[in-house]
DRENMAR-578119 format. One record per residue (C-alpha): residue number from 1; residue in one letter; x, z, y. Coordinates in pm, 1 decimal. Each point is the difference from the previous one (the first is absolute). Example, Ala and Ser with C-alpha at 12.3 -4.5 7.8 and 13.67 -1.06 7.14 Angstrom:
% DRENMAR-578119
<site><num>1</num><residu>A</residu><px>1230.0</px><pz>780.0</pz><py>-450.0</py></site>
<site><num>2</num><residu>S</residu><px>137.0</px><pz>-66.0</pz><py>344.0</py></site>
//
This chain:
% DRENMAR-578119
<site><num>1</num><residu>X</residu><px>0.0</px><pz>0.0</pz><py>0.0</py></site>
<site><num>2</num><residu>X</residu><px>293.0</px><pz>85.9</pz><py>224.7</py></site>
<site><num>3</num><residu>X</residu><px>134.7</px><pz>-322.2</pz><py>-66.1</py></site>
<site><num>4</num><residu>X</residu><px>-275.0</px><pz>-165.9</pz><py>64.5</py></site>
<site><num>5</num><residu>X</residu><px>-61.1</px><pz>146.5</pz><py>411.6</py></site>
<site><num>6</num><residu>X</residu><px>339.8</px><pz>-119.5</pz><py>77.1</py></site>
<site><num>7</num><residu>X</residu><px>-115.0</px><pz>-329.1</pz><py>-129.0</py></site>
<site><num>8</num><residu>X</residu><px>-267.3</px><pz>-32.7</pz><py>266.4</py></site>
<site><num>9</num><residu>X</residu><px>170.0</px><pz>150.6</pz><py>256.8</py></site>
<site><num>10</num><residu>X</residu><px>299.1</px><pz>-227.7</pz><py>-43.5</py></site>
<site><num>11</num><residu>X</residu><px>-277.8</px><pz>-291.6</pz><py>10.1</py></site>
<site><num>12</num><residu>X</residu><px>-148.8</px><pz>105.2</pz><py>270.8</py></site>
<site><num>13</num><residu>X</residu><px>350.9</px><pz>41.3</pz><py>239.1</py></site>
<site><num>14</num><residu>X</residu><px>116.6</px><pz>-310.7</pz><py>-129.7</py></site>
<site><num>15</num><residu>X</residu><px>-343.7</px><pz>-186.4</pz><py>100.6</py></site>
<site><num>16</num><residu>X</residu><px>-56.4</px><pz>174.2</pz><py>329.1</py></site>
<site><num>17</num><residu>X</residu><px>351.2</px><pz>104.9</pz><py>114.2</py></site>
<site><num>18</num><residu>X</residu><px>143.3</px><pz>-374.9</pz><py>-52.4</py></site>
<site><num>19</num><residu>X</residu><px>-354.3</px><pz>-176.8</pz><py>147.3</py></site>
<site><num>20</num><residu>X</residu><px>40.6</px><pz>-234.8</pz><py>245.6</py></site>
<site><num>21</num><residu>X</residu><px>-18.0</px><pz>225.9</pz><py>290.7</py></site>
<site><num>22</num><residu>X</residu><px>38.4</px><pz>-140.8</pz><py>339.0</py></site>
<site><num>23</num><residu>X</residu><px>367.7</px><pz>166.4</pz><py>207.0</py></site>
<site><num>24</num><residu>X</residu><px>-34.4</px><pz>58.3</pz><py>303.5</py></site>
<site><num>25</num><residu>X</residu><px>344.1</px><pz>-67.7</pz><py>262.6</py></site>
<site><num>26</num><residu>X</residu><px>45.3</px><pz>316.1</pz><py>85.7</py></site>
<site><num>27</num><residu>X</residu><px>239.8</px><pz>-34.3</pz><py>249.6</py></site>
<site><num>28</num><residu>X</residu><px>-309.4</px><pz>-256.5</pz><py>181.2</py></site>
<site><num>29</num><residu>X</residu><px>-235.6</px><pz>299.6</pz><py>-38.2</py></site>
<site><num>30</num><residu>X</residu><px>255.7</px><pz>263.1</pz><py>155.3</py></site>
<site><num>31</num><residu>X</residu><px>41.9</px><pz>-269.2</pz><py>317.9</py></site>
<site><num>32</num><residu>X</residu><px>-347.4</px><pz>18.7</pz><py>-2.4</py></site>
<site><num>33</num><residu>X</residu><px>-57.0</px><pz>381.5</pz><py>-1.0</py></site>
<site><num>34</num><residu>X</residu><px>296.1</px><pz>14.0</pz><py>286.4</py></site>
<site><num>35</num><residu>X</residu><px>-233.3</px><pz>-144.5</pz><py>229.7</py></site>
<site><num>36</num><residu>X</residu><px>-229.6</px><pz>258.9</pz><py>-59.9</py></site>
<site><num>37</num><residu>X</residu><px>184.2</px><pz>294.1</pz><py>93.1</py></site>
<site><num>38</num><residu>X</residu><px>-126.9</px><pz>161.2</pz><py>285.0</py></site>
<site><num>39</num><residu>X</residu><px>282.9</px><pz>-75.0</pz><py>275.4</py></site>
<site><num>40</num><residu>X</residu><px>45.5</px><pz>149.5</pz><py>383.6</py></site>
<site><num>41</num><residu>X</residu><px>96.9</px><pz>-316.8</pz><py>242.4</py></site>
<site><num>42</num><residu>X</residu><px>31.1</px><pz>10.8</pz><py>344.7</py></site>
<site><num>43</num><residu>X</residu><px>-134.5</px><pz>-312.3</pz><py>224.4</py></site>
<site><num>44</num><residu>X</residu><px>411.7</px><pz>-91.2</pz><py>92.4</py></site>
<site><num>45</num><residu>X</residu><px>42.0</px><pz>34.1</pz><py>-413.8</py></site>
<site><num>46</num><residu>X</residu><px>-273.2</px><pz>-262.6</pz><py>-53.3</py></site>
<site><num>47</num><residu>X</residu><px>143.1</px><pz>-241.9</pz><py>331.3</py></site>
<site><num>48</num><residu>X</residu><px>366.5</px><pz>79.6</pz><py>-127.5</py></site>
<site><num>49</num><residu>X</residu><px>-170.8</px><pz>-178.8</pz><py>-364.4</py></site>
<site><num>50</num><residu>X</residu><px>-135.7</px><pz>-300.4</pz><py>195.3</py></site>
<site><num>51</num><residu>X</residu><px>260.2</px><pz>-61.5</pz><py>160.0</py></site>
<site><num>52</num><residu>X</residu><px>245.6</px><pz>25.5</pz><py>-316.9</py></site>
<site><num>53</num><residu>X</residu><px>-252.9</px><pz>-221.5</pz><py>-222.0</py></site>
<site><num>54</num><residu>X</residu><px>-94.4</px><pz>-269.9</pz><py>221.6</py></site>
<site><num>55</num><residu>X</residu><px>407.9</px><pz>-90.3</pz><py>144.4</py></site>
<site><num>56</num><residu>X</residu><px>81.3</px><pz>16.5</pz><py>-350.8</py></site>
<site><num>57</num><residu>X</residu><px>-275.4</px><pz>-261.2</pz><py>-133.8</py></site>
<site><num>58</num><residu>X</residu><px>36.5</px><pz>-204.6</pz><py>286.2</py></site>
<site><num>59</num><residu>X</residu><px>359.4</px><pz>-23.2</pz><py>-43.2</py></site>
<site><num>60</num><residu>X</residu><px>-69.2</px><pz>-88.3</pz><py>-351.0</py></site>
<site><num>61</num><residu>X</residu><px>-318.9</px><pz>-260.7</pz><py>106.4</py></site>
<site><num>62</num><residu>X</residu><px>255.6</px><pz>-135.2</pz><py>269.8</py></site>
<site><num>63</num><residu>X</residu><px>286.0</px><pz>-97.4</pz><py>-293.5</py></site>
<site><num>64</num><residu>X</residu><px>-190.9</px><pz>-105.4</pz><py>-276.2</py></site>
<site><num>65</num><residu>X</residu><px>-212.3</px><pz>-232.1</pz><py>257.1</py></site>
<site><num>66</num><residu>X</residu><px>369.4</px><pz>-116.7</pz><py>98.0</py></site>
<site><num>67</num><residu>X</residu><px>109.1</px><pz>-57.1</pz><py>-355.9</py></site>
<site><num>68</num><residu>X</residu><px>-348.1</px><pz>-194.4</pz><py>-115.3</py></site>
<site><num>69</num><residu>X</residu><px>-4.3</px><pz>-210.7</pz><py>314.1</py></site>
<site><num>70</num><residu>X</residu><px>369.3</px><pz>-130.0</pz><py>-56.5</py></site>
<site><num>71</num><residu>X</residu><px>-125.9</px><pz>-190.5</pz><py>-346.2</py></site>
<site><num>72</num><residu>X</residu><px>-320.0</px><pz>-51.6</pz><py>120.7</py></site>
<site><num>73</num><residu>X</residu><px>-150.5</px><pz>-370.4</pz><py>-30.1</py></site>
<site><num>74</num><residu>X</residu><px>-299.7</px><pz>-66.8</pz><py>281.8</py></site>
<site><num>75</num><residu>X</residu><px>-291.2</px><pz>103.3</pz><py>-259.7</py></site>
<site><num>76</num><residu>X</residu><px>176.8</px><pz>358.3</pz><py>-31.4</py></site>
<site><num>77</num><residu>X</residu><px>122.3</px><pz>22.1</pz><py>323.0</py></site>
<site><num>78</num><residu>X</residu><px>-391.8</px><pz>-9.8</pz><py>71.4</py></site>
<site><num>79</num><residu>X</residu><px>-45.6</px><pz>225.5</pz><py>-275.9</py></site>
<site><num>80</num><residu>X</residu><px>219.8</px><pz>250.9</pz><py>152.9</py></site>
<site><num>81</num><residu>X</residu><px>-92.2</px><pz>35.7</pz><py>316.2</py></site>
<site><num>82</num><residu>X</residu><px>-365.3</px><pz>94.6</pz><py>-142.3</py></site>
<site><num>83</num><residu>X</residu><px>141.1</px><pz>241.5</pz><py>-216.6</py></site>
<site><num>84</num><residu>X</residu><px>-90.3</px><pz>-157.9</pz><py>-279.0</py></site>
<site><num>85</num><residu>X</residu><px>150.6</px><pz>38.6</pz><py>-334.1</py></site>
<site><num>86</num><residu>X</residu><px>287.6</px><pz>260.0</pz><py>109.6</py></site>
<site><num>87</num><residu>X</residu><px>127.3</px><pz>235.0</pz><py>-250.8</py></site>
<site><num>88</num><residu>X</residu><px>130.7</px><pz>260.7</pz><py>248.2</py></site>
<site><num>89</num><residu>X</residu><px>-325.6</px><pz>41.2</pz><py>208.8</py></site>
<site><num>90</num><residu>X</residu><px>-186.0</px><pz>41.7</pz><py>-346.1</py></site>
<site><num>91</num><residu>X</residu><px>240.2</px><pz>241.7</pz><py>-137.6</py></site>
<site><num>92</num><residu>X</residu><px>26.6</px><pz>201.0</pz><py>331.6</py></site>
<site><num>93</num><residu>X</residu><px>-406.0</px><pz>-62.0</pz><py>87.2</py></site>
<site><num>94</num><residu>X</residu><px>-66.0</px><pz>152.3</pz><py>-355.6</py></site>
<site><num>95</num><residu>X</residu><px>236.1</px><pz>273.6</pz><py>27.4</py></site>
<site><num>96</num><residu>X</residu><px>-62.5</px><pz>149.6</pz><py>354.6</py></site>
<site><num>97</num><residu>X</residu><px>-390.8</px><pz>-126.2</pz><py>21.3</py></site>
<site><num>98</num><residu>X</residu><px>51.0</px><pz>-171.9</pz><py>315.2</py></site>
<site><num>99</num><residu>X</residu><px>-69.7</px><pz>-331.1</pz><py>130.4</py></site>
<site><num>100</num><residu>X</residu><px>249.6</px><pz>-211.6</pz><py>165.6</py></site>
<site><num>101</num><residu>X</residu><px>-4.6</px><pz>-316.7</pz><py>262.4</py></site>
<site><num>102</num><residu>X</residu><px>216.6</px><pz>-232.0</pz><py>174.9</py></site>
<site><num>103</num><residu>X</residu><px>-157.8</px><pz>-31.4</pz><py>349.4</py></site>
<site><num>104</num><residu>X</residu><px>40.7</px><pz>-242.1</pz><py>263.8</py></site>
<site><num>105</num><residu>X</residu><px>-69.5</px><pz>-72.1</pz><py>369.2</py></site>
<site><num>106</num><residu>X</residu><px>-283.9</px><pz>-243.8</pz><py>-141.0</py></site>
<site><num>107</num><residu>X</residu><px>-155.2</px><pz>337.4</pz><py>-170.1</py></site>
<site><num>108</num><residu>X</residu><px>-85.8</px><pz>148.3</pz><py>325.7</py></site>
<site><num>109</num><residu>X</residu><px>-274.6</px><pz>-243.4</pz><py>68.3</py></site>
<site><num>110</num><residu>X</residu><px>-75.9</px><pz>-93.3</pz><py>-341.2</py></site>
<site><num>111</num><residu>X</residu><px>-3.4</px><pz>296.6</pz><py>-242.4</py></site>
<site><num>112</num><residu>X</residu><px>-301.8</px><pz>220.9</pz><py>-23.9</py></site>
<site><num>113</num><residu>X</residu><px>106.7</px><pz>217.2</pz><py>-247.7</py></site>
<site><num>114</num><residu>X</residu><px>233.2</px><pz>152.2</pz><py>217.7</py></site>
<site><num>115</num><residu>X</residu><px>-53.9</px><pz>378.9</pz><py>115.4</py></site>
<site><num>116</num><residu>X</residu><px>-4.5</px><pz>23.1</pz><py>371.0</py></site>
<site><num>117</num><residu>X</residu><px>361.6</px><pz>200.2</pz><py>41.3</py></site>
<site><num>118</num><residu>X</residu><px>91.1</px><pz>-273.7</pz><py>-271.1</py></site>
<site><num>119</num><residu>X</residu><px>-45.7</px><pz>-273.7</pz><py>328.4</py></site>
<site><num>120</num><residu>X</residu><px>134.1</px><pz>218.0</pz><py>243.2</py></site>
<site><num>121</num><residu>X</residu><px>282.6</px><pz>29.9</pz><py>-122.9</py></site>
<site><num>122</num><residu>X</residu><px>40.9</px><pz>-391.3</pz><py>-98.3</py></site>
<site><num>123</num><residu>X</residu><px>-77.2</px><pz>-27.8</pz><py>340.7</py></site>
<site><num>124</num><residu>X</residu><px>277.8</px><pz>217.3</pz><py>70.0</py></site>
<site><num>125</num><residu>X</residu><px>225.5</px><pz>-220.8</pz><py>-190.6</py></site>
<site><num>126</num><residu>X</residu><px>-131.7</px><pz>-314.4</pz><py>136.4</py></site>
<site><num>127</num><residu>X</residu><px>100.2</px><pz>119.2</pz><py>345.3</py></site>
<site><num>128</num><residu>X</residu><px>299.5</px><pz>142.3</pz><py>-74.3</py></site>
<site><num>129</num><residu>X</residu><px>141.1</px><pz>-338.6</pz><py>-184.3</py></site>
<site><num>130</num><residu>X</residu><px>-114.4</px><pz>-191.2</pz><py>260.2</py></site>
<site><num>131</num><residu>X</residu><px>200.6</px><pz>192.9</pz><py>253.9</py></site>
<site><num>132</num><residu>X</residu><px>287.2</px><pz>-12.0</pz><py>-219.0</py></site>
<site><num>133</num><residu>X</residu><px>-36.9</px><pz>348.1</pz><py>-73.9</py></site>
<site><num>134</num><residu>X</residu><px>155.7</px><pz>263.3</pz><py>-257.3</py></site>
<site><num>135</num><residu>X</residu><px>-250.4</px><pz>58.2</pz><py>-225.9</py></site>
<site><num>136</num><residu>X</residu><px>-71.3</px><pz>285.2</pz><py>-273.2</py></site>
<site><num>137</num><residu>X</residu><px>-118.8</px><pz>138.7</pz><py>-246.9</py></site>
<site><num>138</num><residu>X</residu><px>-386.1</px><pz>239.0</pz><py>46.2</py></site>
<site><num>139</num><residu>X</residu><px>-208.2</px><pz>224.2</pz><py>-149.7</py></site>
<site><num>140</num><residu>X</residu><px>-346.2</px><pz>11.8</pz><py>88.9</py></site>
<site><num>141</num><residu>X</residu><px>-302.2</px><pz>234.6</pz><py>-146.2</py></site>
<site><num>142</num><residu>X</residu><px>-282.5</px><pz>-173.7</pz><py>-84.5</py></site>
<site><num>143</num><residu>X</residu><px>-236.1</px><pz>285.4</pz><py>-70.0</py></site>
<site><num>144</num><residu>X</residu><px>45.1</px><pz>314.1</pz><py>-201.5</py></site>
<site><num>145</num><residu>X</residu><px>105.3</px><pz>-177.0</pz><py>-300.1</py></site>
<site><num>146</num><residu>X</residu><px>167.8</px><pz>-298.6</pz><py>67.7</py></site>
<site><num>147</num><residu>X</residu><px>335.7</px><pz>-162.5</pz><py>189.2</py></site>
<site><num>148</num><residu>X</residu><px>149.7</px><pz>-274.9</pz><py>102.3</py></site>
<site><num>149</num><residu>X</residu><px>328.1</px><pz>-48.7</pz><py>-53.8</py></site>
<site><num>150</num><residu>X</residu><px>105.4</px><pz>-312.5</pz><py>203.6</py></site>
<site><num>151</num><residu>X</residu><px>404.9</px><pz>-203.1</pz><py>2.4</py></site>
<site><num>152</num><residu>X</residu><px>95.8</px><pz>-287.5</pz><py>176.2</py></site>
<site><num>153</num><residu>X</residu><px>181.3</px><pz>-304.6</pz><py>-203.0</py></site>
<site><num>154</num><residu>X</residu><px>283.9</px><pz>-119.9</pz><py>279.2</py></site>
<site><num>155</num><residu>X</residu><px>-35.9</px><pz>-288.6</pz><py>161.7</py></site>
<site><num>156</num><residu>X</residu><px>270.9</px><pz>-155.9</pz><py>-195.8</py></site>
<site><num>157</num><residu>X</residu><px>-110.7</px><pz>28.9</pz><py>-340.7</py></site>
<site><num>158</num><residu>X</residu><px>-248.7</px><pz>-296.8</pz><py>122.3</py></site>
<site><num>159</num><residu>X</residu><px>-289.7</px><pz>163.7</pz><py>-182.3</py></site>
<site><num>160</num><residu>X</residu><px>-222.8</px><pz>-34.4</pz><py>328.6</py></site>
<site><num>161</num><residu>X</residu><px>74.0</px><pz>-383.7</pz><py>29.9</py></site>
<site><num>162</num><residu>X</residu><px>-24.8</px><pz>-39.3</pz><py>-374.6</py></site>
<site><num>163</num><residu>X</residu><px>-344.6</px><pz>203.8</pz><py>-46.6</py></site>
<site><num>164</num><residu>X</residu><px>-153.8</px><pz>-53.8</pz><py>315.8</py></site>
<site><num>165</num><residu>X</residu><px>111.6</px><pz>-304.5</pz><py>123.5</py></site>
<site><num>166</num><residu>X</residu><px>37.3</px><pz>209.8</pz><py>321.4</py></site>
<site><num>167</num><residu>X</residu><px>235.1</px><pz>-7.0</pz><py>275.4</py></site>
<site><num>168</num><residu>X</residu><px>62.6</px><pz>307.6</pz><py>66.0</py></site>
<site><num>169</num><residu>X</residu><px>145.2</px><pz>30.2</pz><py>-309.2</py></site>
<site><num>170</num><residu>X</residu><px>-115.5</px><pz>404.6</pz><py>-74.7</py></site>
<site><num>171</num><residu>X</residu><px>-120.9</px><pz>134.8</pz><py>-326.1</py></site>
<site><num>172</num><residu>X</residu><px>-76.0</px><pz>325.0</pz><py>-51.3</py></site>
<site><num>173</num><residu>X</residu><px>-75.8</px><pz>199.0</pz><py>-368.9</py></site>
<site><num>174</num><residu>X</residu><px>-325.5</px><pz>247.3</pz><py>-7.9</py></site>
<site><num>175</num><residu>X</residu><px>31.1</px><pz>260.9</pz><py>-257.6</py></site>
<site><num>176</num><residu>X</residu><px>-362.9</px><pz>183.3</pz><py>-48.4</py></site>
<site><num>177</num><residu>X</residu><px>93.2</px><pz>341.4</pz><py>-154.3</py></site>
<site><num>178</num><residu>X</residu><px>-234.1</px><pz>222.8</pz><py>-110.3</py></site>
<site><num>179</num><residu>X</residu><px>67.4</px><pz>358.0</pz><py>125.7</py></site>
<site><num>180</num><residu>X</residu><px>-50.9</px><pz>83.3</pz><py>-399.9</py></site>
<site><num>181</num><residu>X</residu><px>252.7</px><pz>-197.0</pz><py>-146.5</py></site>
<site><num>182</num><residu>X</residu><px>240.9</px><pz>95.3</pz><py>300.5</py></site>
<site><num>183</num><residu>X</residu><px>-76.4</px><pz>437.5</pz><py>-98.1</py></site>
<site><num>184</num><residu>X</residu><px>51.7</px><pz>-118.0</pz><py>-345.3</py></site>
<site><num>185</num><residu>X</residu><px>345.9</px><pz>-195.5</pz><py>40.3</py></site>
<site><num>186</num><residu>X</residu><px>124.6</px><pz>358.3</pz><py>163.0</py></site>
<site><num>187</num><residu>X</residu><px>197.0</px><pz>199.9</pz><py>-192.3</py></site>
<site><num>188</num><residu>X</residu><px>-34.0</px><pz>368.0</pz><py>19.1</py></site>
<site><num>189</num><residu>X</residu><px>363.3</px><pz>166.2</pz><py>143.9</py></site>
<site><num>190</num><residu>X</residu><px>93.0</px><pz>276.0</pz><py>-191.3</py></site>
//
């Protein structure tokens, strides 16, 4: 009789403890449980964030679009300045949750789906590349949970007169950050 329990009960592990059970990546979940935690930022913490993220993926925007546009044929080229098809934005879009754009001087007239401190400051641009101006990067607040993180492209990388057939020659990137993802990319100092 004794014989015969461990029988069944070495059945029943080898059934259930070698079933196809689905793993989970734990170190996935633990990212996941770090953004979580209950953390105390400060407003400057949060700007310091914006500031770090957005001149580091428009740095990264600005040299891929460099790289791509070198190779480019006139289909792509098109394809590029739409956005279209770029690994980097998709990679960075997906990780960060953030939407990005290459804007213009025609954008100010043209694109409604602009927020309102969005066209300011391309306004500001506009202005300040028509002058011949130094321009920089900004950070605006859109509302409680959302900012814009906005780069000019120089002049000489072309990108204006390649994209926008413009003459004044200006691009600028807009980063849309949500104030989430930005408390979530800080990391606790201990």
């Amino acid at each position: 009789m004794k014989n015969n329990k461990f029988w069944i009960v070495g059945i029943f592990l080898t059934q259930f403890g070698c079933s196809n059970l689905e793993r989970l990546d734990t170190t996935e979940v633990k990212q996941e449980m770090e953004g979580y935690k209950i953390k105390r930022i400060s407003p400057a913490q949060i700007m310091e964030q914006v500031e770090i993220l957005g001149s580091g993926i428009a740095a990264t925007l600005t040299k891929d679009f460099e790289k791509q546009m070198k190779e480019a044929s006139e289909a792509r080229t098109e394809e590029i300045c739409q956005l279209k098809n770029m690994r980097i934005i998709d990679s960075v879009s997906k990780k960060y949750n953030l939407k990005v754009r290459l804007l213009g001087q025609p954008d100010i007239g043209s694109n409604k789906s602009l927020y309102p401190k969005e066209k300011e400051v391309l306004e500001a641009y506009a202005d300040n590349a028509m002058q011949r101006l130094p321009m920089s990067n900004n950070i605006q607040s859109i509302d409680d949970s959302l900012f814009v993180y906005t780069a000019p492209i120089r002049a000489d990388k072309g990108v204006g007169k390649l994209c926008f057939s413009d003459d004044s020659g200006f691009a600028i990137w807009s980063i849309v950050l949500k104030k989430s993802e930005v408390v979530k990319s800080i990391k606790p100092k201990k």
